[in-house]
C-alpha positions in Angstrom: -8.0 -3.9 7.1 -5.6 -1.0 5.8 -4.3 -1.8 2.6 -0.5 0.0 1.9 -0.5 1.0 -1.8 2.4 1.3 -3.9 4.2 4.1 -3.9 6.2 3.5 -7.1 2.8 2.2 -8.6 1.0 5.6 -7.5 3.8 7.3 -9.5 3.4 5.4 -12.3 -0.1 5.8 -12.6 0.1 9.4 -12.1 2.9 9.7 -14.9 0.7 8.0 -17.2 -2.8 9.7 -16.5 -0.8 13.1 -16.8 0.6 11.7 -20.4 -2.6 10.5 -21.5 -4.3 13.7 -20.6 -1.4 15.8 -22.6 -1.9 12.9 -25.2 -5.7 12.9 -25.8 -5.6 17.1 -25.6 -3.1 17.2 -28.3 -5.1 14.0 -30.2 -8.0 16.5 -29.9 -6.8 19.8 -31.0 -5.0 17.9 -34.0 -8.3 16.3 -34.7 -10.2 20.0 -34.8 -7.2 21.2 -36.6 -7.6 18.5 -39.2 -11.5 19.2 -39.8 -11.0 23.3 -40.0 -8.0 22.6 -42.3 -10.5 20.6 -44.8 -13.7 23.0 -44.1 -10.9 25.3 -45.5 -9.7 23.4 -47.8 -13.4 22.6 -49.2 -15.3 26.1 -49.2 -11.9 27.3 -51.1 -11.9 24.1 -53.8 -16.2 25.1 -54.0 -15.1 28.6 -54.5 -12.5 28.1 -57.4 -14.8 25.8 -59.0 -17.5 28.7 -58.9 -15.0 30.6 -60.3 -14.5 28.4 -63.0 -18.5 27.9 -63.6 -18.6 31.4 -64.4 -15.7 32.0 -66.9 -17.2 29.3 -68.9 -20.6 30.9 -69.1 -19.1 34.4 -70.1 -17.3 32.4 -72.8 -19.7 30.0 -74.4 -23.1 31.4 -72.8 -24.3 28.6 -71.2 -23.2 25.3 -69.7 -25.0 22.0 -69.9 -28.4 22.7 -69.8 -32.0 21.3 -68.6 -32.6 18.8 -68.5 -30.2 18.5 -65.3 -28.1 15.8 -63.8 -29.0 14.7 -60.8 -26.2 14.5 -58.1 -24.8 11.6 -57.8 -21.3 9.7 -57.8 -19.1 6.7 -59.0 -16.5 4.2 -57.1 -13.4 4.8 -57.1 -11.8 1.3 -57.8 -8.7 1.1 -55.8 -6.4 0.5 -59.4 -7.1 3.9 -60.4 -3.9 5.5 -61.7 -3.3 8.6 -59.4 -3.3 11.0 -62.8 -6.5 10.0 -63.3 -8.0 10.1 -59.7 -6.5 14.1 -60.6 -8.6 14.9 -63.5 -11.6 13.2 -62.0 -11.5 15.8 -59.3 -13.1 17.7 -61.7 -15.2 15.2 -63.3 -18.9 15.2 -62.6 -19.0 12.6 -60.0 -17.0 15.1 -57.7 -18.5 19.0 -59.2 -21.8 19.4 -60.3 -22.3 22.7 -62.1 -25.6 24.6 -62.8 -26.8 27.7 -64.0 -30.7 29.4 -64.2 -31.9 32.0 -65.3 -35.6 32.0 -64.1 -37.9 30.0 -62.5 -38.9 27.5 -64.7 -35.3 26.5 -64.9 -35.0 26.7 -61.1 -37.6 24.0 -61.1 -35.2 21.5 -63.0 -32.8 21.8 -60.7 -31.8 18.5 -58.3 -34.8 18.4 -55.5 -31.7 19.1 -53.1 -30.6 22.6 -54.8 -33.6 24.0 -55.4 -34.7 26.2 -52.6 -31.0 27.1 -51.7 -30.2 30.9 -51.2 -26.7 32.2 -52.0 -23.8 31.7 -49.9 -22.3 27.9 -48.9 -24.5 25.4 -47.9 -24.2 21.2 -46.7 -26.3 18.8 -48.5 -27.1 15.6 -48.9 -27.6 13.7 -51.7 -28.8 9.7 -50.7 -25.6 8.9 -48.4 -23.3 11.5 -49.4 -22.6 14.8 -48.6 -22.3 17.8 -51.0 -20.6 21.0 -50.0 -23.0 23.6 -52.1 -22.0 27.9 -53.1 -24.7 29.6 -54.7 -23.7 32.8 -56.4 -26.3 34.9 -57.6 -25.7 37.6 -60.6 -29.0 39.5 -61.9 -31.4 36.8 -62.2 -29.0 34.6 -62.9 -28.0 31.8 -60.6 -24.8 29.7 -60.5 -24.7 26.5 -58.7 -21.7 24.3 -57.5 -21.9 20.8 -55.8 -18.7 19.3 -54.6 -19.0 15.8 -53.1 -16.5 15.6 -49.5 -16.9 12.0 -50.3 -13.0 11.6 -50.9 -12.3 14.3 -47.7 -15.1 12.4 -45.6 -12.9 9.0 -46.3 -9.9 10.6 -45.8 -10.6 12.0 -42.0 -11.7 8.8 -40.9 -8.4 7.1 -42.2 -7.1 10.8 -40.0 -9.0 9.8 -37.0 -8.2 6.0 -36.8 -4.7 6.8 -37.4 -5.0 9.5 -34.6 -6.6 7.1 -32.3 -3.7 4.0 -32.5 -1.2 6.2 -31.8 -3.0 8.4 -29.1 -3.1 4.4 -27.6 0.3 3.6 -28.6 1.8 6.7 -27.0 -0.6 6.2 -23.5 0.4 2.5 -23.4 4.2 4.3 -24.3 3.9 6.8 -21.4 2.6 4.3 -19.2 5.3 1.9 -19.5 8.2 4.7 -19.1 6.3 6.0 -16.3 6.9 2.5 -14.2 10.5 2.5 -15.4 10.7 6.1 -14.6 9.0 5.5 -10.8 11.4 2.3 -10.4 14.4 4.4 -10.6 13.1 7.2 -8.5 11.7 5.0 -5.8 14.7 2.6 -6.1 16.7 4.4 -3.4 14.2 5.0 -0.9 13.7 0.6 -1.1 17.0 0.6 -0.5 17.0 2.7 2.8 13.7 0.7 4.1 16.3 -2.3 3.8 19.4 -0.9 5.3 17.2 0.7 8.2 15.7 -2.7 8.9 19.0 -4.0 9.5 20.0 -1.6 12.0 19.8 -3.4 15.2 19.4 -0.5 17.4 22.2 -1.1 19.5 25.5 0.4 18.0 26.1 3.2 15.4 27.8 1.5 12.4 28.4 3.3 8.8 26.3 6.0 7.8 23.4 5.7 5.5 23.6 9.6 4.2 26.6 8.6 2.1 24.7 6.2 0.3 22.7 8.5 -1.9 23.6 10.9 -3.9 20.3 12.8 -4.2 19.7 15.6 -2.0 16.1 14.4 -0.7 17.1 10.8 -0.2 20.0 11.8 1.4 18.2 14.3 4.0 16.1 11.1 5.2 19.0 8.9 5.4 20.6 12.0 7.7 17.7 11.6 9.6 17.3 8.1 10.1 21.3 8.2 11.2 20.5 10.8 13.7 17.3 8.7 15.3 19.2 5.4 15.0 22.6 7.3 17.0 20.1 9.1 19.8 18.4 5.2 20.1 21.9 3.4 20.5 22.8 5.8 22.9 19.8 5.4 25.0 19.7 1.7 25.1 23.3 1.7 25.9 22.7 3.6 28.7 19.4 1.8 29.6 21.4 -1.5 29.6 24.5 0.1 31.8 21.9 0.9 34.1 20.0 -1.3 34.9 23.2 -3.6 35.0 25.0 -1.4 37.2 21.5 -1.8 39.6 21.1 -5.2 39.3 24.6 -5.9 40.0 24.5 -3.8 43.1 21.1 -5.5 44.2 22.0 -9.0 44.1 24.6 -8.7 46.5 22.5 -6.5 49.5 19.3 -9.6 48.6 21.6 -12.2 48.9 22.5 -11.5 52.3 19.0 -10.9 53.2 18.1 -14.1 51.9 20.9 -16.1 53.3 20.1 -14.5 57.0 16.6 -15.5 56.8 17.1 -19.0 56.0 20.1 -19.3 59.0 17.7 -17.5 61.4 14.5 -20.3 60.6 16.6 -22.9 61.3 17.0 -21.7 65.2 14.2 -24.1 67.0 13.3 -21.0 69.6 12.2 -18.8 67.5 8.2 -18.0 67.4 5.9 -18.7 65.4 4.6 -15.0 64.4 8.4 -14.5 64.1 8.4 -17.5 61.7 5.5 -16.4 59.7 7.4 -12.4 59.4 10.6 -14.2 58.1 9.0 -16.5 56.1 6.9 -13.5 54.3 10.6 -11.6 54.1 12.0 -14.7 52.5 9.5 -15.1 50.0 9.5 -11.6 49.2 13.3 -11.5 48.9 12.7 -14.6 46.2 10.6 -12.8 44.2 12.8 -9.8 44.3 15.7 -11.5 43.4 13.8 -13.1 40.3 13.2 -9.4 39.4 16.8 -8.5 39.7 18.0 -11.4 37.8 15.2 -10.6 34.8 16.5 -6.8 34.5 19.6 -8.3 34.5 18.8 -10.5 31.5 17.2 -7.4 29.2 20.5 -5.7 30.3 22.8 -8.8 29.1 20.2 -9.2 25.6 23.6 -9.9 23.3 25.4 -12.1 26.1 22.6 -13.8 28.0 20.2 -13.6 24.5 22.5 -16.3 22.5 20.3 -19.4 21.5 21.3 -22.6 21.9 19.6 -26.2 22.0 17.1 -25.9 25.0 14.5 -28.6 26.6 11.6 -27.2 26.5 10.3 -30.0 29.4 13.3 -29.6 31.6 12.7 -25.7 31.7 9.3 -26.0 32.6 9.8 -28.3 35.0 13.0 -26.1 36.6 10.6 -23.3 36.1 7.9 -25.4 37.4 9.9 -25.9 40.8 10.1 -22.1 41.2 6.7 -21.6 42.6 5.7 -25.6 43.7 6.4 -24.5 47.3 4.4 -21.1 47.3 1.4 -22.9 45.2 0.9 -25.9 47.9 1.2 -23.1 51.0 -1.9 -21.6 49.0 -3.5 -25.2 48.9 -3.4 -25.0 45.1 -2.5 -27.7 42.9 0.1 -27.3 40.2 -0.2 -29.7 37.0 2.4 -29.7 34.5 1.8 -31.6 31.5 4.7 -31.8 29.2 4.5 -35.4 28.0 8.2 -35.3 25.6 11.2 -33.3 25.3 11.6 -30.5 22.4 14.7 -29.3 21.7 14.6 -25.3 20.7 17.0 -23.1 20.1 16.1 -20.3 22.5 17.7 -17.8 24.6 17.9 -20.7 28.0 17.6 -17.5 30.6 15.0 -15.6 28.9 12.9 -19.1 28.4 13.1 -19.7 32.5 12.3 -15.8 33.5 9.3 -15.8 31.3 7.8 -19.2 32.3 8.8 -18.4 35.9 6.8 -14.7 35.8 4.1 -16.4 34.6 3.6 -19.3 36.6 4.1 -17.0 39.4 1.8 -14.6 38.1 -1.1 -17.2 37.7 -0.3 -18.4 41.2 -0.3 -14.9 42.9 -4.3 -14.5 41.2 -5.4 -18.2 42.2 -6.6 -18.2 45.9 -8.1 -22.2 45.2 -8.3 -25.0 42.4 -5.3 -25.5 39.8 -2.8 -23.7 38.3 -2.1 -25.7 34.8 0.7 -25.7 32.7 0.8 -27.5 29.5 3.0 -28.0 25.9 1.7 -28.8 22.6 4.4 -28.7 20.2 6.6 -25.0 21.0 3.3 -23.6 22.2 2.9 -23.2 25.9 -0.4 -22.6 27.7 -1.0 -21.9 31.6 -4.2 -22.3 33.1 -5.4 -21.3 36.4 -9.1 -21.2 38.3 -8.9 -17.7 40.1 -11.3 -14.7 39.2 -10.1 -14.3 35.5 -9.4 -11.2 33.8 -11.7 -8.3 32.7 -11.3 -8.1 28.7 -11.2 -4.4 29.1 -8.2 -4.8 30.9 -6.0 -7.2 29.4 -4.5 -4.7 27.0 -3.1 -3.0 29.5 -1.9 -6.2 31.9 1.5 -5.5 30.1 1.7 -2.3 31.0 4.2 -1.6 34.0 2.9 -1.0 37.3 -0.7 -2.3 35.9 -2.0 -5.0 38.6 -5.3 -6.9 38.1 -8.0 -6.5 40.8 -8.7 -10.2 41.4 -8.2 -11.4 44.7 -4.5 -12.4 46.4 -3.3 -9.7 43.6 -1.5 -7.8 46.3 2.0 -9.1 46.0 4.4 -7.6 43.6 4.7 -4.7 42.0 3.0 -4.7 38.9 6.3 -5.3 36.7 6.1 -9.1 35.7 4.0 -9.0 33.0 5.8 -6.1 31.7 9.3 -7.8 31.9 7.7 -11.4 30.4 6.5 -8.7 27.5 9.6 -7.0 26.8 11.6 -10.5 26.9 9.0 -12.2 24.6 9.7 -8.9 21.9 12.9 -9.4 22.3 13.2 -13.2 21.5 10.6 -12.7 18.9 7.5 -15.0 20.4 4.3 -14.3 20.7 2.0 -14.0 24.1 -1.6 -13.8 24.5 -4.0 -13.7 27.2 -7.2 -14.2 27.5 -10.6 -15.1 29.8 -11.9 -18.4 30.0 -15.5 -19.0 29.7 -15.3 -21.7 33.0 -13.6 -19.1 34.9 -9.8 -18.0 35.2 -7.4 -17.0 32.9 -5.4 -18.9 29.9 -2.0 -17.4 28.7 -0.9 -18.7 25.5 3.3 -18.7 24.8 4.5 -19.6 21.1 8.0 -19.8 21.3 8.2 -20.8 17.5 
């Protein structure tokens, strides 16, 4: 089953994958920023404290000698005064300083320091980290240890905060971008509707002048243009075929009328008989014809619904073919056990119900032809060859006949006319094969 996806919802989606992409890039690139910034920030503090290591030994000599501290830190409590938090920075629980001058006082140093060449270095002391510079002058060694512990804290508080609004700004983004695709799809919903209330038959105001927007506009121009060429067709279609029927009925009448006044004369023979008979019957069915173009032609006049008995059509309907049925020998049942009142084009109701009664009787050389009501569903029956399910697509096609037996009669446009009518009213036909043989047609008229 195809599944029609939002347009409006596609648009949104892409507006916020595309924000969220931006979004997450910049998140990222502020992230590596962040992290290069404090690297920086780190090996420079490191540096400056090395600095500082090294005036105080050319001033006093030495620093605090062997034996050494081991690295290590204190909590923070979260009362600390901010002045103090400031001088702690260079307390020893944040800078570890160290000098050697041999070997033996290399040895003292913390396990973590003591095979350490010069240059920066990142160790790690239990569960913190220590940024490291070893400078070495002569023999002489200087060691710093800064703890990122503070830094470490602070670029997770960074990240987190990066991450909520990275979320924030998507779920931001995703929201405009439904606004944004209700206001940029808004116009072409509003087309759909105003095309679906053109009615095909007369050119009323034009859509272009509707919408302001260039590309909107350009479909509404085109949807004007189809919907003028389509009301000019049909308006011709119905003129003609009008203008033929009109012209037809006349010329059959007259046929018809002579044939009945020349059975009535007692001499005549009986091959004549069976001729005019044939031409009478023929002229019958033509005349139904001509009357059914004539009702597609007349859709607004003839097309108006009003309170119909659904038994009294089919019976009138019914009557149509009784006469050609029995001189077949078949037997027509028609089962419509109440009246139901419909509001239904009347005309279009008989034409259909007579093209298919006929239709069933035409492909039925013995048994039943069937017609019966349950509720405003009608369903015909009949015992001839059946259809081939191959074919019955195309049995509403015009000038498509079926190859079953006493088919020969017509001209291959009944079906066609009972489909067009049925589109027209808005009900639904079906056909199909019955497993005992012959053919069921299935009318919903509601």
């Amino acid at each position: 089953m195809f599944v029609r996806r939002s347009l409006r919802l596609k648009l949104a989606t892409t507006f916020a994958l595309a924000g969220m992409v931006l979004v997450l890039a910049f998140a990222f690139a502020l992230l590596l920023l962040n992290r290069y910034q404090e690297a920086q920030l780190i090996d420079q503090i490191v540096s400056d404290e090395v600095e500082a290591l090294l005036q105080q030994y050319e001033r006093e000599g030495a620093i605090d000698g062997p034996p050494y501290r081991k690295l290590r830190r204190y909590e923070v409590r979260p009362d600390t005064p901010a002045l103090s938090l400031r001088k702690w920075f260079r307390a020893s629980w944040l800078v570890h300083g160290y000098v050697t001058r041999d070997e033996g006082e290399r040895r003292q140093l913390p396990e973590e320091l003591r095979d350490l060449a010069p240059g920066f270095h990142d160790v790690r002391s239990g569960g913190d980290r220590y940024r490291v510079e070893v400078r070495e002058i002569g023999s002489t060694r200087f060691y710093i240890a800064y703890s990122v512990a503070l830094h470490e804290e602070r670029g997770r508080y960074f990240t987190l905060a990066l991450v909520l609004s990275a979320v924030l700004t998507a779920l931001a983004t995703a929201l405009i971008g439904l606004w944004a695709s209700g206001r940029l799809t808004r116009q072409i919903v509003d087309l759909a509707q105003r095309v679906r209330l053109l009615d095909g038959q007369s050119v009323g105001d034009s859509l272009e002048r509707h919408y302001p927007e260039r590309e909107v506009a350009e479909l509404a121009a085109a949807f004007d243009g189809y919907h003028e060429r389509t009301a000019r067709l049909l308006e011709r279609e119905r003129t003609f075929t009008a203008d033929v029927s009109h012209e037809l009925r006349t010329p059959l009448t007259a046929i018809q009328t002579s044939c009945e006044l020349m059975l009535e004369d007692a001499g005549l023979s009986a091959k004549s008989r069976a001729r005019l008979e044939k031409i009478s019957a023929a002229t019958v069915r033509l005349t139904d014809l001509v009357n059914a173009f004539l009702l597609m032609a007349r859709e607004q006049a003839d097309g108006i619904r009003g309170e119909v008995d659904l038994r009294e059509c089919i019976e009138e309907a019914a009557e149509s073919v009784r006469e050609r049925a029995a001189s077949k020998g078949l037997t027509l049942l028609v089962d419509a056990p109440q009246s139901l009142l419909l509001r239904v084009p009347r005309r279009a109701l008989h034409a259909v119900l007579s093209n298919l009664l006929a239709n069933a009787v035409s492909y039925t050389e013995r048994g039943t032809v069937a017609l019966r009501t349950q509720g405003a569903t009608v369903e015909i029956t009949d015992t001839g060859s059946g259809v081939v399910a191959d074919e019955i697509p195309e049995l509403f096609r015009r000038f498509h006949r079926g190859d079953a037996a006493g088919g020969g009669d017509g001209f291959g446009l009944g079906l066609a006319i009972v489909k067009r009518i049925c589109e027209q009213a808005g009900w639904k036909i079906g056909i199909e094969r019955r497993t005992e043989g012959g053919t069921r047609v299935l009318l919903s008229l509601s």
